[in-house]
C-alpha positions as CSV (number, residue, x, y, z in Angstrom):
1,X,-4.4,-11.2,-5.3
2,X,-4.7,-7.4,-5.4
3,X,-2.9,-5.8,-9.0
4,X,-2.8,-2.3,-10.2
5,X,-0.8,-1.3,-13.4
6,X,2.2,-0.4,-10.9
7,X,2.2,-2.2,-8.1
8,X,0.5,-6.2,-7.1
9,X,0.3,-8.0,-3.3
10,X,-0.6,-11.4,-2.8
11,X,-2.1,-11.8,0.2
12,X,-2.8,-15.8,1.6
13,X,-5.6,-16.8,4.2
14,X,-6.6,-19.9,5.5
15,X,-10.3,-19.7,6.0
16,X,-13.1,-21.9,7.2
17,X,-14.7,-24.0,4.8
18,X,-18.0,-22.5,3.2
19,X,-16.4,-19.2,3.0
20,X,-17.5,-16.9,0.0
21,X,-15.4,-15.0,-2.3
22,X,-16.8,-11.5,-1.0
23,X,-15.9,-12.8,2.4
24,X,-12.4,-13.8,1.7
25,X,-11.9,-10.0,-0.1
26,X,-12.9,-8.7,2.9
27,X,-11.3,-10.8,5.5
28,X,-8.1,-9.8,3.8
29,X,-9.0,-6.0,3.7
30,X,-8.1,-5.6,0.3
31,X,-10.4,-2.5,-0.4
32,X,-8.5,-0.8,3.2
33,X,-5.0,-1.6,1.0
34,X,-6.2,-0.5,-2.4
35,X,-9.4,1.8,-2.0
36,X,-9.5,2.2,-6.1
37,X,-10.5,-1.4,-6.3
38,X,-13.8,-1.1,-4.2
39,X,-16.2,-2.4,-6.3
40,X,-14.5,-4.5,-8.2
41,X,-15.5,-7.8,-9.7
42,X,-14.9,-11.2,-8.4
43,X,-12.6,-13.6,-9.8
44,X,-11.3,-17.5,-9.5
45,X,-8.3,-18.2,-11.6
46,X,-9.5,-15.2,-13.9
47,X,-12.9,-15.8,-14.0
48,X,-15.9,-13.4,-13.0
49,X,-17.3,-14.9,-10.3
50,X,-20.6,-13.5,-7.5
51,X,-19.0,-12.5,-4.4
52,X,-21.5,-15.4,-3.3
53,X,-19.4,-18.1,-4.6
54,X,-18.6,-20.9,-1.8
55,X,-14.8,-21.1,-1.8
56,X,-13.0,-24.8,-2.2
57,X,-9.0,-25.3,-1.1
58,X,-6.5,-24.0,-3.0
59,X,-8.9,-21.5,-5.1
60,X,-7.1,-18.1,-5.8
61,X,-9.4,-15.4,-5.5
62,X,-8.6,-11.9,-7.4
63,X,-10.5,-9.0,-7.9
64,X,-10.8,-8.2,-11.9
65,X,-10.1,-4.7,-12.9
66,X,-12.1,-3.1,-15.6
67,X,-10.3,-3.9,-19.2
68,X,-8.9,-0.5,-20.5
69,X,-8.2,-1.5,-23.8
70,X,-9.4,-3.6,-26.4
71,X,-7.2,-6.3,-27.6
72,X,-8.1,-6.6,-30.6
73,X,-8.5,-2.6,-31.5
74,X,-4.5,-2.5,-30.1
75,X,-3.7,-5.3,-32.4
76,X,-5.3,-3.6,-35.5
77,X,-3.7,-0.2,-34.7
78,X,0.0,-1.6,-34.4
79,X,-0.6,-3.9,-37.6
80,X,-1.2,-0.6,-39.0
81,X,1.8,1.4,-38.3
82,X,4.2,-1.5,-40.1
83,X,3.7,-2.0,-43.4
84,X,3.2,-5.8,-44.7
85,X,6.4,-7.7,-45.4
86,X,4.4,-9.6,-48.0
87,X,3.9,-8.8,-51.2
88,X,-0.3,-8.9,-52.4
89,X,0.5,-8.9,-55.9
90,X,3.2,-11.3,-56.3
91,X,3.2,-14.8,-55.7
């Protein structure tokens, strides 16, 4: 699975068994379909994984874009725009 902010392909192989990860990227010529990924991390399922990694049936490999912003920070900075429905002086 290939996803960019606008636009995602799924792309299914059947491969032999003992095929890696980095293999199956490149048997389905993702970096040829979306250059701006090259480089990318390996993942199963949404884990990081080495392009190494011995492929089983049924594993969905993606390539993991780098995280653009933090959870967290986002979180805080929305919570900070509303102001609290609860009251910190009353009961």
């Amino acid at each position: 699975m290939a996803a960019l902010a606008t636009r995602q392909e799924v792309i299914s192989l059947d491969v032999p068994e003992g095929t890696t990860a980095g293999e199956a990227i490149a048997l389905a010529g993702v970096t040829g379909r979306f250059p701006e990924l090259a480089g990318a991390e390996a993942g199963l399922w949404g884990r990081a994984v080495t392009p190494a990694r011995v492929l089983r049936e049924g594993d969905r490999v993606e390539l993991l874009r780098p995280v653009s912003a933090d959870a967290k920070s986002m979180r805080r900075e929305r919570a900070a725009l509303r102001p609290s429905r609860r009251s910190r002086t009353g009961p």
